[in-house]
MARVO-735830 format. One line per field, with one value per atom (N, C-alpha, C): atom name; residue in one letter; residue number from 1; y, z, x. Coordinates in steps of 0.02 Angstrom, whole numbers, plus 32768, in hexadecimal, padded with zeros to 4 digits. Layout:
atom	c(CA/...)
res	c(A/...)
n	c(NUM/...)
Y	c(Y/...)
Z	c(Z/...)
X	c(X/...)
END
This chain:
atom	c(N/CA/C/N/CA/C/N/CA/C/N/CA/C/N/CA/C/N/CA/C/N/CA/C/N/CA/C/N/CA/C/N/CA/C/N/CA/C/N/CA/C/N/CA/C/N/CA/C/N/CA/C/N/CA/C/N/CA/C/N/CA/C/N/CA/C/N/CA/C/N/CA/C/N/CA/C/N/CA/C/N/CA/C/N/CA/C/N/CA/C/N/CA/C/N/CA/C/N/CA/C/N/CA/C/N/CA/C/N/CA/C/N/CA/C/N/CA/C/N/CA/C/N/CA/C/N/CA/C/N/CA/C/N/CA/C/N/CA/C/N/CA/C/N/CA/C/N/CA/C/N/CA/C/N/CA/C/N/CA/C/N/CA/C/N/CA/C/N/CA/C/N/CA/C/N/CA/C/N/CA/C/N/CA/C/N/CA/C/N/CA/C/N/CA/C/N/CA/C)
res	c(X/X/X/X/X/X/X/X/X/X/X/X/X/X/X/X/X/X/X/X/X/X/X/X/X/X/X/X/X/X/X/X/X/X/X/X/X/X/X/X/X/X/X/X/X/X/X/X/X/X/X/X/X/X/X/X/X/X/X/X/X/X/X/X/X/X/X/X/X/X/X/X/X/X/X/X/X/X/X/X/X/X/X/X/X/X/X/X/X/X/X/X/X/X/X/X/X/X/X/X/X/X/X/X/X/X/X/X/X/X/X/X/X/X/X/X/X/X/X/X/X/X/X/X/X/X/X/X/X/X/X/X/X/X/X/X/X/X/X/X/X/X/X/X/X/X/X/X/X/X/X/X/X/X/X/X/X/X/X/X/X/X/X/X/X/X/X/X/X/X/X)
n	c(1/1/1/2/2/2/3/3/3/4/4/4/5/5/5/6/6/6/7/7/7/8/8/8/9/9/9/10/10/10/11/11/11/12/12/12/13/13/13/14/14/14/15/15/15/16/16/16/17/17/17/18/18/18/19/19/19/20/20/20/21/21/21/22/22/22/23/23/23/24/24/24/25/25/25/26/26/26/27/27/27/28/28/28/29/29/29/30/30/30/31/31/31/32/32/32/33/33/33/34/34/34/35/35/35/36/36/36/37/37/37/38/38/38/39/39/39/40/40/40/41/41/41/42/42/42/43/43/43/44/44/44/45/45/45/46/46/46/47/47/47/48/48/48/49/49/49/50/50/50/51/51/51/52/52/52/53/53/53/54/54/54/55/55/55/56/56/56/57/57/57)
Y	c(3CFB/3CBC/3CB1/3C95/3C8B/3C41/3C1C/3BE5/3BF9/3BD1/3BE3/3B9C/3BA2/3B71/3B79/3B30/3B15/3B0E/3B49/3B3D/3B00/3AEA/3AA7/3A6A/3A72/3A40/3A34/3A7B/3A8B/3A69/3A47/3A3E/3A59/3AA2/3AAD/3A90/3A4D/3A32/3A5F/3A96/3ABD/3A9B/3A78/3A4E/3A6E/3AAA/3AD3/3B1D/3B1E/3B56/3B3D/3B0B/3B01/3AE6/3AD6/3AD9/3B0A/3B30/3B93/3BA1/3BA3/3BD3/3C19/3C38/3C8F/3C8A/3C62/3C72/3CA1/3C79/3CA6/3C90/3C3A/3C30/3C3F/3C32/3C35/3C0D/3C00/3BCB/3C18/3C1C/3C48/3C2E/3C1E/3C0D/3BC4/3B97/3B60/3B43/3B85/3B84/3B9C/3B84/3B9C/3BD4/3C15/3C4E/3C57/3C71/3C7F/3CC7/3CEA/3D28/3D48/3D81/3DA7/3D8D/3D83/3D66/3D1F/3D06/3CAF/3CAD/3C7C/3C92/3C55/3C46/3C0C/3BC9/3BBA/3B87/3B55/3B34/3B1A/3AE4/3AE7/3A9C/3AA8/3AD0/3AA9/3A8A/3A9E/3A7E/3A28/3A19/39D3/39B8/39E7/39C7/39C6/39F3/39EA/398C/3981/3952/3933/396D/3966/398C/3995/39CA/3A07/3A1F/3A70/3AA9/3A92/3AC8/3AAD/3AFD/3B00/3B46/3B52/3B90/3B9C/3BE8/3C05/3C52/3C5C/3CA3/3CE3)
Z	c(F28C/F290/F2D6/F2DD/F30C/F312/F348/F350/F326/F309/F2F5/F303/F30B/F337/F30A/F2D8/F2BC/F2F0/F2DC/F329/F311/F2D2/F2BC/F2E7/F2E6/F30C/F34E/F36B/F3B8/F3DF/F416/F43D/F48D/F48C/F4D2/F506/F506/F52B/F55C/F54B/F57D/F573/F556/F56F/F565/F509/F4FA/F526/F55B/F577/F5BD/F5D2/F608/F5E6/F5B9/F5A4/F593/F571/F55D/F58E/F574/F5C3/F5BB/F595/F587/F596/F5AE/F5B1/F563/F535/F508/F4E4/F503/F4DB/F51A/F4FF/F531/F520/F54D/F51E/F526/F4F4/F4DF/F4BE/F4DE/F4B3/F4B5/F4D8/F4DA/F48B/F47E/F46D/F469/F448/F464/F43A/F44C/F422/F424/F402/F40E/F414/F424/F437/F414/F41B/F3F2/F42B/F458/F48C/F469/F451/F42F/F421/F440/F424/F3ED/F3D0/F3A7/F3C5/F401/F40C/F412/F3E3/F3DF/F417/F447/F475/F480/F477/F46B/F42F/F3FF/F3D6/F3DC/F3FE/F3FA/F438/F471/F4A4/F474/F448/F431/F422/F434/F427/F3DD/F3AC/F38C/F35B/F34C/F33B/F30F/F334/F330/F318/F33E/F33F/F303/F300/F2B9/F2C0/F2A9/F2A7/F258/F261/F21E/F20E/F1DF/F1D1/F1D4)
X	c(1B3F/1B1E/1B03/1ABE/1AB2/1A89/1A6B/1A5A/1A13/19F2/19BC/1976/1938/18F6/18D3/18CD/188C/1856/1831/17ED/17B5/17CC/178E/17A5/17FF/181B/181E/1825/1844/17F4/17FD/17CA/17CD/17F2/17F0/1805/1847/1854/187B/18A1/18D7/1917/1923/1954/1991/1999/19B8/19C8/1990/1987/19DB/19CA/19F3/1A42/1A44/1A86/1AA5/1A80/1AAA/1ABA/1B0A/1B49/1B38/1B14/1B13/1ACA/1A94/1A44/1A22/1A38/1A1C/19DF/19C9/1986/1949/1913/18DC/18B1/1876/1843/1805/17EA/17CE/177D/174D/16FF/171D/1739/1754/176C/17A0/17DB/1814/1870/189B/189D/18AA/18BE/1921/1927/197C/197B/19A7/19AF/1A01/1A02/1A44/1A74/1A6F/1AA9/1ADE/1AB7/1ADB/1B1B/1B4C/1B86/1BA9/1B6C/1B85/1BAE/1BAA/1BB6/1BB0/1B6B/1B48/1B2E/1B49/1B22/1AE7/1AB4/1A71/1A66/1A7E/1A7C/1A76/1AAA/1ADA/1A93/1A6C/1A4E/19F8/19FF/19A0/1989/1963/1959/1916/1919/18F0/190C/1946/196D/194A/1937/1910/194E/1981/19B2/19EA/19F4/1A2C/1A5B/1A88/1AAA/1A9D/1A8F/1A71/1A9C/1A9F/1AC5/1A91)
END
């Protein structure tokens, strides 16, 4: 399982980028991508403010 980014939702804020303790999202075409690094801990999750983010299998 990893964090997973509705890119219809995500608006490139970063905000998920500076909360990941492992650096595993990026903003990418001004949006967040997730990466194989994620360790399911979800606090971007809990910081998106448009909730883009989800944990997905």
């Amino acid at each position: 399982m990893k964090a997973a980014v509705d890119q219809e939702k995500c608006m490139g804020c970063g905000l998920c980028v500076d909360i990941c303790p492992v650096e595993a999202i990026q903003i990418v075409d001004e949006k967040a991508v997730v990466d194989d690094s994620c360790i399911e801990c979800g606090a971007c999750i809990d910081e998106c403010p448009t909730e883009a983010i989800t944990l997905q299998d």
